[in-house]
C-alpha positions in Angstrom: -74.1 19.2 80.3 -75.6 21.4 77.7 -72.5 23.4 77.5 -70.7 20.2 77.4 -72.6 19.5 74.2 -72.3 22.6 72.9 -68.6 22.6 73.3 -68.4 19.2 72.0 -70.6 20.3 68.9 -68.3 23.1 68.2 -65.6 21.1 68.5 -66.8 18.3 66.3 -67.8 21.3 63.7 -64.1 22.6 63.7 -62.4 19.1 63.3 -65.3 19.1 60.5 -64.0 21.9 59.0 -60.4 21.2 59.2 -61.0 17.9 57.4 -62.9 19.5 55.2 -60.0 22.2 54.6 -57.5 19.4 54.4 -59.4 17.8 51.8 -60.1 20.5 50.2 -56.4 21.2 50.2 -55.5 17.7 49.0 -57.9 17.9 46.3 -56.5 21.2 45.1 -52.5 20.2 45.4 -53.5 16.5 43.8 -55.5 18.9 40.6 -52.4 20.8 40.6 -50.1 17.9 40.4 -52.4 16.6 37.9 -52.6 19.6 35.4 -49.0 21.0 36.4 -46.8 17.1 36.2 -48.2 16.7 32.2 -47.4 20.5 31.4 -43.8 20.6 33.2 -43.7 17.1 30.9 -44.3 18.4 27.4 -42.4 21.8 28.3 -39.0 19.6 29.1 -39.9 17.1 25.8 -40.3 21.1 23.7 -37.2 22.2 25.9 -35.4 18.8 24.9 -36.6 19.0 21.0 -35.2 22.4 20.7 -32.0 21.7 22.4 -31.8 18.8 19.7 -32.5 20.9 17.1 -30.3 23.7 17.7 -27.4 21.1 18.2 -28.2 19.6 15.0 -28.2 23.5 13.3 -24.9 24.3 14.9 -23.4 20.6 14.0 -24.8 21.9 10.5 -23.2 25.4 10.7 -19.5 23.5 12.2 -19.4 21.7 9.3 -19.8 23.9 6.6 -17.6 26.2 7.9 -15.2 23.1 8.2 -16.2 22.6 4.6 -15.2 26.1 3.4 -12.1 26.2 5.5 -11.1 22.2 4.3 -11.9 24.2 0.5 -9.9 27.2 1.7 -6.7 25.1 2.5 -7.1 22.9 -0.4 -7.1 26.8 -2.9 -4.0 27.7 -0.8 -2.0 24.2 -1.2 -3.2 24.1 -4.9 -2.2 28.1 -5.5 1.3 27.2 -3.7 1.5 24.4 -5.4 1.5 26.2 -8.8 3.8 28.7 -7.7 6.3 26.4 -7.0 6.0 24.7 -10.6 6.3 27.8 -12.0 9.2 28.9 -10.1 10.6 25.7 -11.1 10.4 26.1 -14.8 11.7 29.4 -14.2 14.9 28.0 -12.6 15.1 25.1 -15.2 15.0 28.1 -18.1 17.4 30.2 -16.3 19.5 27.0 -16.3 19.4 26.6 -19.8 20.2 29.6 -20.9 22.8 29.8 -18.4 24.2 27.0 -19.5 24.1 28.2 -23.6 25.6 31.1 -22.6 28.5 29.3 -21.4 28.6 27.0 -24.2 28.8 29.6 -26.2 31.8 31.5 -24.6 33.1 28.1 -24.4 33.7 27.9 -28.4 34.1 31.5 -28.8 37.2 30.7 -26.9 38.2 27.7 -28.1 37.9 29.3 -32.2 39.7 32.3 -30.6 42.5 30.0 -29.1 42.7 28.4 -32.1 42.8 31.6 -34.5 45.9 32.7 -31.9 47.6 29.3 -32.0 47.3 29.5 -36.2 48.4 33.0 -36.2 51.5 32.0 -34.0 52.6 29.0 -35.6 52.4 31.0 -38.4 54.4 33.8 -36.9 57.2 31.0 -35.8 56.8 29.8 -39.3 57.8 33.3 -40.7 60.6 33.7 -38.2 62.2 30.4 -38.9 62.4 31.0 -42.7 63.4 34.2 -42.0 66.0 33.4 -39.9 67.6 30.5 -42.2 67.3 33.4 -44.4 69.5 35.5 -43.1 
């Protein structure tokens, strides 16, 4: 009976120890779980700040550059823009000239015409008197 006991006894003092293990083991995971849970929390809150803030800062960075590209294409239309006008005025002095230049050959011709059309009825003037004369 005494080995019985004994065996009992050691038996008793190894589900002892296993529950004490276990515990032991709980306590540790549940201390873990307490410390580690609260530090995973505030490292996803940092994580989640700084993914915030770096969206903001590249928002930030997307629009200037949409500025100085929106500022960019405004200096090209505006540039363009003045070209054109002066292209225009070009053109529209071109034209004028154009146009006094053939104004001008216009009456140079006409006062030439004229001066012929003088000096023949002038001729036909001559020849008729001088024909009557004869």
């Amino acid at each position: 009976m005494l080995l019985v006991e004994d065996r009992t006894n050691a038996l008793r003092s190894e589900i002892a120890k296993a529950a004490s293990a276990r515990t032991e083991n709980v306590d540790y995971l549940r201390g873990g779980l307490e410390s580690d849970i609260p530090r995973l929390q505030e490292a996803i809150k940092a994580e989640t700040v700084e993914r915030e803030e770096l969206g903001a800062a590249l928002q930030k960075k997307a629009g200037e550059e949409l500025q100085k590209l929106n500022e960019s294409v405004a200096g090209d239309k505006k540039s363009r823009e003045e070209t054109e006008e002066a292209m225009l005025e070009m053109l529209k002095d071109m034209v004028g000239r154009l146009n006094a230049e053939i104004d001008g050959e216009r009456k140079d011709r006409l006062a030439t015409e004229e001066t012929l059309l003088g000096l023949l009825e002038e001729t036909c003037t001559k020849l008729t008197s001088a024909t009557q004369q004869i």
